[in-house]
N, C-alpha and C positions, 0 to 999 in steps of 0.2 A: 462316751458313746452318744451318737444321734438317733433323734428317731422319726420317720417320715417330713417334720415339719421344722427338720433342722434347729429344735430343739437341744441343748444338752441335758441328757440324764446323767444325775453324776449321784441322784438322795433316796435312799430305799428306807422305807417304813415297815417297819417290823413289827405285828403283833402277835405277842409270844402267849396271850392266853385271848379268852373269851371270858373269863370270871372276873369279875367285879366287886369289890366290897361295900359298894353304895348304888342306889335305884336310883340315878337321876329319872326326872320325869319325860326330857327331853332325848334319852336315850334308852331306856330300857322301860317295856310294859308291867304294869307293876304285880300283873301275876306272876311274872320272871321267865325265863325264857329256856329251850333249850339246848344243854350246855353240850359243846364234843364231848364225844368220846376221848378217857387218855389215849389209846391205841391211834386216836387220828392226831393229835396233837404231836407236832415237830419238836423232835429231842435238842438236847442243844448244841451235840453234836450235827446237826443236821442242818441247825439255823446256821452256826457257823460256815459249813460246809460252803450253804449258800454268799455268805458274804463273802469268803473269799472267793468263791467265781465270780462276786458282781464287781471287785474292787479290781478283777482281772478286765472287767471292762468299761472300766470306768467311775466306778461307787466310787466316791470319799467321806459320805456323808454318811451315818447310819441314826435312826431314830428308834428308839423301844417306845414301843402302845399294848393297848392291850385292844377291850376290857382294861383292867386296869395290872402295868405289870407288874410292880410290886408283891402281889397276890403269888406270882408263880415263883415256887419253891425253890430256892437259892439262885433266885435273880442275879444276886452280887457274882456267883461264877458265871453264869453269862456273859455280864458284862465285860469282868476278866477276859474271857474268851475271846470273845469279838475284838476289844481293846488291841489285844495281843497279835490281833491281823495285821500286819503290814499295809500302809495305805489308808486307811482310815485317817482322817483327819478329824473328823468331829464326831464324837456319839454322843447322842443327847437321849433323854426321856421326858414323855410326858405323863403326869401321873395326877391323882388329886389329893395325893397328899399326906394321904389320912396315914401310913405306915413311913413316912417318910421323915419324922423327926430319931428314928430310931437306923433307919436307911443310909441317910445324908453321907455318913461319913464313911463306911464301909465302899459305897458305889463312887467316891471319890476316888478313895484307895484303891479299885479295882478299876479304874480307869474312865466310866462317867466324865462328861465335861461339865456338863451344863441341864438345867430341868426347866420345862414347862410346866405349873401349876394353874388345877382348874379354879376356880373362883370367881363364883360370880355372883355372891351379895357378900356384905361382911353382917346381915343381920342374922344373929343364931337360928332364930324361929323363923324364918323364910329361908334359913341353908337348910334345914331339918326338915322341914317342908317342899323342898324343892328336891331334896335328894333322898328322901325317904327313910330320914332316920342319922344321917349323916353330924356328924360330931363336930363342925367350926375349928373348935379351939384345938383340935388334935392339928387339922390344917393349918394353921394359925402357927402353930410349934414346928411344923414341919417345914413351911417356910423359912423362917429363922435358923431350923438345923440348914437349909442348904444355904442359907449366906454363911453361915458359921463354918461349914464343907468346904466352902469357895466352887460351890457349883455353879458357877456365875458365866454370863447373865443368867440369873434368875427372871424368867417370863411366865406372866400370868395369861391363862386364857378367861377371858371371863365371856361367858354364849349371853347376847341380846337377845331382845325379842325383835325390836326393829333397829335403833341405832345406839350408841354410846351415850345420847344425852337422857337415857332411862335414868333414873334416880338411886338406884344401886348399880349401875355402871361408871357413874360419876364417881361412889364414894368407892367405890374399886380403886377409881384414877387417883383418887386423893390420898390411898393409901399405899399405892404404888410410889406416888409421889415421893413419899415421908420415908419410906423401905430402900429407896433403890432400884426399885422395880422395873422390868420393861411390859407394859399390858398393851395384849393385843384384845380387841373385839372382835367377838366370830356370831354373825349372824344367824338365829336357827337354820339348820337346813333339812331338807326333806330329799331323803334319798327316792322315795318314787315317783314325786314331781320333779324332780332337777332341779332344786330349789337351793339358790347358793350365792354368795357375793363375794367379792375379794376382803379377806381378813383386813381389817382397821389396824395398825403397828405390822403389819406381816405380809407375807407374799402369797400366801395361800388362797386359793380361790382365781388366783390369775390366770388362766388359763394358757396366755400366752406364753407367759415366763414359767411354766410348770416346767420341774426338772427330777420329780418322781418318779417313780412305780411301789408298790406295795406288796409284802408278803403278808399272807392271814397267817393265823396259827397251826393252820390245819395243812401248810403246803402251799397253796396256791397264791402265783402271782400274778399280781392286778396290773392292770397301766393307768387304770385310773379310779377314783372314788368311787364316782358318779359312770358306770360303764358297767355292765353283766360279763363283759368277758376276764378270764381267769385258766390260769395254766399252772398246772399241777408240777411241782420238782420232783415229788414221786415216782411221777409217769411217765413224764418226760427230759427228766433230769437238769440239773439247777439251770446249764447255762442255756438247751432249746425253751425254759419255760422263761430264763428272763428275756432271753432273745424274741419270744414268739409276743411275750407283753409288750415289750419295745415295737416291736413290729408292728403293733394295732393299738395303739397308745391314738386317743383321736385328739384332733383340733381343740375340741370344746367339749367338754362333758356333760353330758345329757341327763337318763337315768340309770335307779341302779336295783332292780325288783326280786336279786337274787340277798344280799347280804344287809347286815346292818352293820350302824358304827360299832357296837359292841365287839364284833367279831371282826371287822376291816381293821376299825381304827380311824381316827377322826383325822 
């Protein structure tokens, strides 16, 4: 499907929780935040539901985010689920890791292709500081379960402050290097300034080649990050809410004063 700007939407981003098992400082306040209700959160009969209406118009792409999804309770059938759609060509996840040495080969076998991991220093005492308590080495293991999976490409996100030649962005690259890895750089961004650049290794942030829209946890689909508007599958049922996000999907992305990455998805 197209959308106003003759665009192809073909990639839906799916976050299937708002819970997290780590406080980044750059995504979550660290008095914590809060959390849906389960009653609002989308069952997985429901996520699914929606991916086969969107692959009826077009989706071949699916992505799991959270929060972080690993956290939500038998991920691995999920992903079974979705896999199991007709049409899908690629389902990937991004995740940070940390439950993912245990993960890797289960979400292989349930149909996973491929993972994006967060990382962004390789020094313990500045990941533990940076994410509030966050474990390295569990990350660190997790990675190696998904080469070991063959969840490959395995890609790293690692978030800058300004560019790639930071000094733990660098030895990010250099451990990509040595791994196998594909690292992408992603710029902080500020969902209430519109503050954003196009991903370094990646296509994200393009505005013009954006081929998204986004479900939250909670039901509602987005057409874009950086955009307040959202349309509920609830209320309006899967295919007028992805239709109505298509519909108002804009040029360039501005802000966004209603959600956070936590609960969107990055």
């Amino acid at each position: 499907m197209f959308d106003r700007y003759n665009r192809q939407i073909n990639y839906l981003r799916i976050s299937v929780t708002d819970r997290c098992n780590l406080r980044c400082r750059y995504c979550m306040p660290e008095e914590g935040i809060l959390l849906m209700q389960h009653k609002d959160i989308l069952s997985f009969d429901e996520i699914t539901g929606v991916v086969r209406t969107a692959v009826k118009h077009g989706i071949n792409k699916i992505r799991l985010t959270g929060g972080e999804p690993l956290v939500r309770k038998d991920i691995v059938t999920l992903v079974s689920m979705i896999s199991a759609v007709k049409g899908i060509e690629d389902l990937s996840m991004t995740t940070n890791g940390i439950l993912l040495e245990e993960l890797a080969k289960p979400l292989k076998k349930a149909g996973l292709n491929r993972v994006n991991i967060s990382l962004d220093t390789l020094n313990p005492d500045k990941y533990s500081e940076l994410t509030r308590g966050g474990d390295l080495g569990k990350v660190l293991k997790g990675i190696d379960a998904a080469l070991e999976a063959g969840l490959e490409p395995v890609k790293i996100n690692c978030v800058v402050f300004r560019s790639s030649d930071e000094e733990d962005a660098q030895e990010v690259r250099k451990f990509c290097r040595t791994k196998g890895l594909q690292p992408r750089f992603i710029r902080q961004m500020n969902l209430r300034t519109g503050e954003f650049s196009i991903v370094e290794g990646g296509s994200g942030g393009n505005c013009a080649q954006c081929n998204r829209l986004r479900l939250t946890a909670n039901g509602m689909v987005k057409p874009c990050l950086f955009d307040d508007n959202e349309f509920s599958v609830r209320e309006l049922g899967a295919e007028n809410a992805l239709l109505s996000a298509l519909n108002s999907k804009p040029a360039v992305g501005c802000m966004n004063h209603k959600g956070q990455f936590y609960n969107i998805g990055g």
